[in-house]
C-alpha positions in Angstrom: -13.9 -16.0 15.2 -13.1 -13.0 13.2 -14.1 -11.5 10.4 -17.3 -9.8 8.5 -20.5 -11.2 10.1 -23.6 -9.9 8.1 -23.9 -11.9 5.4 -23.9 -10.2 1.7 -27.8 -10.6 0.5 -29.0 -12.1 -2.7 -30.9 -9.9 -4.9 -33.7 -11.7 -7.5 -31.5 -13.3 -10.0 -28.3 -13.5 -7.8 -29.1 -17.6 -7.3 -28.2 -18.9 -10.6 -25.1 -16.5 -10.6 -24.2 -17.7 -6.8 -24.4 -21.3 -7.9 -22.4 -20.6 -11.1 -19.6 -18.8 -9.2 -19.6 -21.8 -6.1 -19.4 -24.4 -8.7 -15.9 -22.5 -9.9 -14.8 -22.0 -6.5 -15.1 -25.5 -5.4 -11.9 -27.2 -7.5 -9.8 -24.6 -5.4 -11.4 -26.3 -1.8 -10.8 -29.6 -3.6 -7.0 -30.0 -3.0 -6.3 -33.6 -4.2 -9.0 -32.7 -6.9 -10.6 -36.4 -6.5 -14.3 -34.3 -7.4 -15.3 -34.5 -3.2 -14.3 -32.3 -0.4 -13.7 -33.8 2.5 -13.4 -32.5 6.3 -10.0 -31.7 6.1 -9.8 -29.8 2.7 -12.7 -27.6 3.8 -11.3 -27.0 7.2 -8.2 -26.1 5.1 -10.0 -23.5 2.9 -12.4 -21.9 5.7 -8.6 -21.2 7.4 -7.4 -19.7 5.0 -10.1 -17.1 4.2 -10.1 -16.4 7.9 -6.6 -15.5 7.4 -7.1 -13.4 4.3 -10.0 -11.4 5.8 -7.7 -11.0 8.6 -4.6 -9.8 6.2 -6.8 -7.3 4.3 -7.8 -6.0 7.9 -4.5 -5.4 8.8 -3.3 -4.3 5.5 -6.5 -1.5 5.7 -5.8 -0.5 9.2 -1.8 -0.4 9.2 -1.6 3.1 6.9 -3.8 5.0 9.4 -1.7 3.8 12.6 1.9 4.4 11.0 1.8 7.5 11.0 5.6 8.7 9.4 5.3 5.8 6.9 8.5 3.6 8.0 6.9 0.4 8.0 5.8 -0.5 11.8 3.5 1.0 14.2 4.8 2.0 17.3 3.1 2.1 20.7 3.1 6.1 20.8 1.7 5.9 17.0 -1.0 3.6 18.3 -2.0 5.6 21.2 -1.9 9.3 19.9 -4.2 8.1 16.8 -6.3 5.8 18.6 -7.1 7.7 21.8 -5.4 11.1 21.7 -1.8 12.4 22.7 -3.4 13.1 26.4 -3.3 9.4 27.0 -0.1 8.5 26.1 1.1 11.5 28.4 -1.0 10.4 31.1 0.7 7.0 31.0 3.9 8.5 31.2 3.2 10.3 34.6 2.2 13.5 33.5 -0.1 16.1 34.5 -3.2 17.2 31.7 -3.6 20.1 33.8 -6.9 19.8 33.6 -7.6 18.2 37.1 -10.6 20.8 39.0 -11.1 18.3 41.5 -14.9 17.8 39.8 -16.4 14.7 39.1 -18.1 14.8 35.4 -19.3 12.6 32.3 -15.7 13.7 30.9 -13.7 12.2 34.0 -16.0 8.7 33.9 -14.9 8.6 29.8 -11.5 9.5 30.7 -11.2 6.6 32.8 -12.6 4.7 30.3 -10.2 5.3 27.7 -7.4 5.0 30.4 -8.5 1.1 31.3 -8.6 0.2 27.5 -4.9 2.0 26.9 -3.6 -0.4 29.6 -5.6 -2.9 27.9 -4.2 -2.4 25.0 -0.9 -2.1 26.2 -0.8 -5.9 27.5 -2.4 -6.8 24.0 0.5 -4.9 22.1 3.5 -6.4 24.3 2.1 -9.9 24.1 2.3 -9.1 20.0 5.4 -7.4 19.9 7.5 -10.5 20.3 11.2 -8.7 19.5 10.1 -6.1 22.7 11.0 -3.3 20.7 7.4 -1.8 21.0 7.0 -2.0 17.3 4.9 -3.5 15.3 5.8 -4.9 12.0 2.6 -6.4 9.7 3.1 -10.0 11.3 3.2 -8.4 14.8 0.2 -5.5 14.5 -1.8 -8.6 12.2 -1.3 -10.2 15.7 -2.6 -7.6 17.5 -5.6 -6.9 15.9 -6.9 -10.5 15.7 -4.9 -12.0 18.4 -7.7 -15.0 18.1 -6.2 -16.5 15.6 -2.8 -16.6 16.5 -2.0 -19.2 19.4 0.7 -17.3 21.0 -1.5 -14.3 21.6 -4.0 -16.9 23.7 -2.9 -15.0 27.2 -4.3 -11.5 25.9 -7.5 -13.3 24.9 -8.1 -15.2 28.1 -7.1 -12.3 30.1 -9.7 -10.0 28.0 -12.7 -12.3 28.0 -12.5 -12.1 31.8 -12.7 -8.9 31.9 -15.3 -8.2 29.7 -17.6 -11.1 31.3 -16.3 -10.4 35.2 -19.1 -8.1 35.7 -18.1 -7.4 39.5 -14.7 -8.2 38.7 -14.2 -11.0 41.5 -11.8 -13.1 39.6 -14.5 -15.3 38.4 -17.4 -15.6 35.9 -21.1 -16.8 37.6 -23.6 -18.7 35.4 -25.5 -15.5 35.5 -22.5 -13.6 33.7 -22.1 -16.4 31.4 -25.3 -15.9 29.8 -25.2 -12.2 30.1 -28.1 -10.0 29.4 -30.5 -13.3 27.4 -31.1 -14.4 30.7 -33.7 -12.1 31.4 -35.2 -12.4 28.4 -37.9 -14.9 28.4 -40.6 -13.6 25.3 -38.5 -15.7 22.6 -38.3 -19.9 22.6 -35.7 -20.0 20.7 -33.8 -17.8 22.8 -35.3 -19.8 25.7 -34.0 -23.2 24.4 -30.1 -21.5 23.8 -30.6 -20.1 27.6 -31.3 -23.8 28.6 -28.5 -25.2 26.6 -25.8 -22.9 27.4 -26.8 -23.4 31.7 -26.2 -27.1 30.8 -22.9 -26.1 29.1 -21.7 -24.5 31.8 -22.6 -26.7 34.2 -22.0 -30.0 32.9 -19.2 -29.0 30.9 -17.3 -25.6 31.5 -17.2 -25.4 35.0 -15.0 -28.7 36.0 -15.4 -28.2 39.4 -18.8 -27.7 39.9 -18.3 -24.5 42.1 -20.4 -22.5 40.2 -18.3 -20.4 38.4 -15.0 -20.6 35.9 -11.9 -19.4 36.9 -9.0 -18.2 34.6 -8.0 -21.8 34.6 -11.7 -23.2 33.4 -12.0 -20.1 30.8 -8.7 -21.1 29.1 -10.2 -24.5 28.6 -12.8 -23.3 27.0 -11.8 -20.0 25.1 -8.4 -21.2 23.3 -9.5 -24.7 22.1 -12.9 -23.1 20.8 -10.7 -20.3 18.7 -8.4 -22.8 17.3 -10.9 -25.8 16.3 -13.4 -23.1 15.0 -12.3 -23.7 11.2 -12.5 -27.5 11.9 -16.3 -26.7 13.7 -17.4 -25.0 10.5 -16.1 -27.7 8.4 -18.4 -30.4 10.3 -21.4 -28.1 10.5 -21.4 -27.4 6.3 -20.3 -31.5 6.1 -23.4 -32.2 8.5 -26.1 -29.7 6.8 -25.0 -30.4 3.0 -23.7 -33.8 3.2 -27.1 -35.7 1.6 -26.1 -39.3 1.2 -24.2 -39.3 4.2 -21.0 -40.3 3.3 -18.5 -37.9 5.5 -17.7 -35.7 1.7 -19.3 -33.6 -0.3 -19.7 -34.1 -4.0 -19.5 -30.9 -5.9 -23.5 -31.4 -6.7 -24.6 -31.3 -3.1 -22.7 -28.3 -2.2 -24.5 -26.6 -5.2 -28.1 -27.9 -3.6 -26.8 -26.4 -0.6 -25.5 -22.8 -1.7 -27.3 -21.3 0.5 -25.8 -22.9 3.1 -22.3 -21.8 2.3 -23.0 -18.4 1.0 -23.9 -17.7 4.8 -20.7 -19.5 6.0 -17.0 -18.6 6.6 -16.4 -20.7 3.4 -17.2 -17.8 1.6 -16.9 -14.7 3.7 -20.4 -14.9 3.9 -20.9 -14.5 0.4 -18.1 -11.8 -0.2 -15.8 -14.0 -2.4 -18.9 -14.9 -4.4 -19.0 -11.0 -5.5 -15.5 -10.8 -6.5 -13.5 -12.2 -9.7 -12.9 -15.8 -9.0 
């Protein structure tokens, strides 16, 4: 999912305030106001402070990208400002002039940044859905989190296989699954995830038992895990704070559990805590 992931720290003294500030959060989770907060409700509210961290990002980002000020960002904004006016030339056909013929740390970057222009250039069509190759703040909102916007799901399939296709066959091994923890054997606890996630993939991932996931397998994977993830979080708080066991929580076991939420998307990971309820 999106969003901040280091979680804002409590100095000595912050817990009573934390508590204080949860406990007049919690009638806003509480939709029906019935004094619990149920599965749905907090599903609901993690949503939506998904989507405002994901507004704010875009509201941050779209002043440096426009660059005369008209509203939208267009592709040749986005390109000059992100990578330099070279690339967008060099995407057009033309010459640099500065091809020697030599091979140098400066051609391997420049191929670099060409791959992730034409990367971004998939990313920016799939979110430019009037194909006028600008973007308004809906549209560039969509491009800069297209995880949590289900008609972008193409662009994020398409990039997770690329960044876990180490030797780009089409297909991602159990060994590229688990990337670089699988050679790391001095932690148990990373030990016990390495276990888990081979049975994952094994059992669960890879439908056809060949040994890898194809496009086909990722998409079942990748776009039902970045839609459910608000519903996910919503079990996990439910499962960790929920004492009596009675699928809600009562206003007085989320405060036992603040530390709990205060490291959740519930609350930014804290950052709505530190501003003016």
């Amino acid at each position: 999912c999106s969003g901040i992931n280091a979680e804002w720290p409590l100095r000595p003294g912050d817990e009573d305030e934390s508590k204080a500030k949860l406990a007049a959060l919690l009638p806003k989770v509480d939709a029906d106001g019935d004094g619990d907060i149920d599965e749905t409700e907090l599903k609901n509210w993690i949503k939506l402070q998904i989507m405002d961290y994901v507004q704010k990002d875009a509201q941050n980002a779209l002043p440096n990208e426009d660059t005369d000020k008209d509203g939208v960002v267009t592709w040749e904004e986005y390109v000059t400002n992100t990578f330099g006016e070279q690339y967008l030339k060099r995407e057009g056909g033309e010459d640099d002039g500065k091809d020697d013929g030599k091979v140098d740390d400066d051609d391997d970057d420049d191929e670099t940044y060409a791959r992730y222009v034409k990367r971004d250039k998939q990313r920016f069509q799939l979110a430019d859905q009037d194909d006028d190759m600008k973007l308004t703040f809906e549209e560039f909102t969509a491009f800069l989190h297209p995880e949590e916007f289900e008609h972008m799901a193409d662009v994020v399939i398409a990039e997770t296989m690329e960044d876990m296709d180490e030797n780009q066959d089409g297909k991602i091994s159990l060994s590229e699954y688990v990337g670089e923890m699988e050679n790391d054997d001095d932690d148990d606890d990373d030990e016990d995830w390495l276990e888990r996630e081979k049975k994952s993939f094994q059992e669960n991932k890879d439908k056809d038992h060949d040994g890898y996931l194809s496009k086909e397998e990722l998409a079942a994977w990748i776009v039902p895990s970045e839609i459910n993830y608000s519903l996910e979080e919503a079990q996990h708080l439910i499962e960790k704070a929920d004492t009596n066991k009675d699928g809600v929580l009562s206003y007085q076991e989320v405060i036992e559990h603040h530390e709990v939420f205060v490291g959740s998307q519930a609350t930014d990971y804290g950052r709505i805590l530190h501003e003016e309820l």
